[in-house]
C-alpha positions in Angstrom: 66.3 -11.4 240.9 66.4 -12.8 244.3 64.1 -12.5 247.0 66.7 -10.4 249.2 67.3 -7.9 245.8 63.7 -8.0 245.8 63.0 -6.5 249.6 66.3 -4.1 248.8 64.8 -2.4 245.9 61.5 -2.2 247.8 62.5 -1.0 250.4 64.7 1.5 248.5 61.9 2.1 246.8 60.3 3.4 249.9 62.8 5.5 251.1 62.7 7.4 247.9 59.2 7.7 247.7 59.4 8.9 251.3 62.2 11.5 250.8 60.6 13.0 247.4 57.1 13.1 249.0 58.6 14.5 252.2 59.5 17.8 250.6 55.9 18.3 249.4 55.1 18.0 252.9 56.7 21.7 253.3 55.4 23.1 250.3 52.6 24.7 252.0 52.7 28.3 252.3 51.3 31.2 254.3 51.2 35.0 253.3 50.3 38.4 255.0 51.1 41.9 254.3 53.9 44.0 255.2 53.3 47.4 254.8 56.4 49.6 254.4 55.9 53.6 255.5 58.1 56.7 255.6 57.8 60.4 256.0 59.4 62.7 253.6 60.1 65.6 255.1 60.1 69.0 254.0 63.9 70.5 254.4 66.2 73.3 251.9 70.0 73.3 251.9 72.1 75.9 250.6 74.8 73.9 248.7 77.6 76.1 247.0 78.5 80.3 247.4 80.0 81.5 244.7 81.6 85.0 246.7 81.9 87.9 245.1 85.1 90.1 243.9 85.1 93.6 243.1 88.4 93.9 242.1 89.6 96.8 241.9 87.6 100.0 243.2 89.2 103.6 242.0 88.2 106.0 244.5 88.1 108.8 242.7 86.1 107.7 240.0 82.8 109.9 241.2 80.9 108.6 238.0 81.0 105.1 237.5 80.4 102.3 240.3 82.2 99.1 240.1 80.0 95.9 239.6 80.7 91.9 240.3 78.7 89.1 240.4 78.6 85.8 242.3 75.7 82.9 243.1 74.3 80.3 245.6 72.7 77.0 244.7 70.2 75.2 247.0 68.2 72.4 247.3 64.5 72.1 248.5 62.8 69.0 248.5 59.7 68.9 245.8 56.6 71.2 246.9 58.2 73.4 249.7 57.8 77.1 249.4 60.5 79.0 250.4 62.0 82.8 251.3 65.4 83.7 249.4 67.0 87.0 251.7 70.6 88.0 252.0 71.1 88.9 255.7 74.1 91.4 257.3 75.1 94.8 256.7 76.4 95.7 253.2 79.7 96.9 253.9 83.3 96.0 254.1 86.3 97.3 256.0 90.1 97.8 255.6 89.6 97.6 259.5 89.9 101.5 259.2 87.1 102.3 256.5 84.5 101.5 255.7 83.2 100.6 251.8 79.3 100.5 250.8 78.1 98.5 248.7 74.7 96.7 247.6 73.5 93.4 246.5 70.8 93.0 243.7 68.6 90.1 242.1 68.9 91.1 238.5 71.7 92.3 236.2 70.3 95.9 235.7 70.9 96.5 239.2 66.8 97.6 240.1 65.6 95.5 242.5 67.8 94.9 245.8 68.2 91.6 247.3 65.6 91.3 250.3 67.2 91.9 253.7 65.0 89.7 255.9 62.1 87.6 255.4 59.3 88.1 252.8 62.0 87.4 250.6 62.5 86.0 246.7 59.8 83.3 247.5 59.4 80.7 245.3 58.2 76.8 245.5 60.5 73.7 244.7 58.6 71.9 241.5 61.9 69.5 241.7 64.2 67.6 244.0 67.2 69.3 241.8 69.6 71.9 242.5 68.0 75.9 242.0 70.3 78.7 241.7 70.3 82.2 242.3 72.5 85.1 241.1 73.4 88.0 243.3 74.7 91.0 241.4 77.1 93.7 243.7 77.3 97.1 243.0 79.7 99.7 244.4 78.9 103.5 244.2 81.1 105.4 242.7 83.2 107.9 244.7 83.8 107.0 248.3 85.9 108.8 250.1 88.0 105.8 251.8 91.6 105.1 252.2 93.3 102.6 249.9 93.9 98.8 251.8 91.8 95.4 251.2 88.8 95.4 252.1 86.1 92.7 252.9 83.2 91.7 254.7 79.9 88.9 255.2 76.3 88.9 254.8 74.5 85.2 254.9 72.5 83.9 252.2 69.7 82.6 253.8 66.3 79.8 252.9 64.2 79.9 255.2 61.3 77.1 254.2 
């Protein structure tokens, strides 16, 4: 090998030492924390209605009342308390008449559905979707005029 090969390779050499050991240069590193925060609020939403139909209500039947049922889901987020209430007057109109009826929690028809707040209270144990049945009962024997009838009331959770 030749003195020139010689100082090529050396100097090669070098430059490779240099460019390998160069990287090690930024090897160092330096840490600190990041913390990471949020606040989970404590919030209900009413998700689906299922309405309710009577069908259809015979007038002069004076002994038995015509029952339907329908349902609302909601969603709490975990731990809130919360007041189930059915707001709004229980009746419905042809626009003429007008037909009483009333809203219950269970399927016997006993205990009415809370008009206002205290209400079905309860507390969410999960962020998952709770639903509630609301049973309808007509009285027998109203004295209104045939015609289709409807009306409103608002579910309401009030958390």
């Amino acid at each position: 090998m030749g003195k020139t090969t010689r100082k090529i390779l050396s100097i090669a050499s070098i430059f490779g030492f240099l460019w390998v050991t160069a990287g090690y240069a930024y090897a160092a590193t330096a840490t600190n924390a990041l913390s990471v925060s949020a606040t989970v609020i404590s919030n209900c939403s009413i998700k689906s209605v299922t309405n309710i139909g009577f069908g259809n209500y015979d007038s002069t039947n004076i002994t038995t009342p015509t029952d339907a049922a329908g349902d609302f889901s909601f969603r709490c987020t975990k731990g809130s308390t919360y007041d189930l209430y059915v707001t709004g007057t229980r009746t419905m109109t042809d626009g003429t008449d007008i037909l009483n009826y009333e809203l219950y929690t269970d399927t016997a028809r006993t205990t009415l559905w809370p008009s206002a707040t205290p209400g079905v209270t309860g507390t969410s144990t999960s962020n998952g979707n709770d639903k509630r049945n609301v049973y309808g009962r007509i009285t027998a024997g109203q004295n209104v005029g045939a015609g289709a009838y409807s009306g409103t009331v608002t579910v309401t959770v009030q958390y």
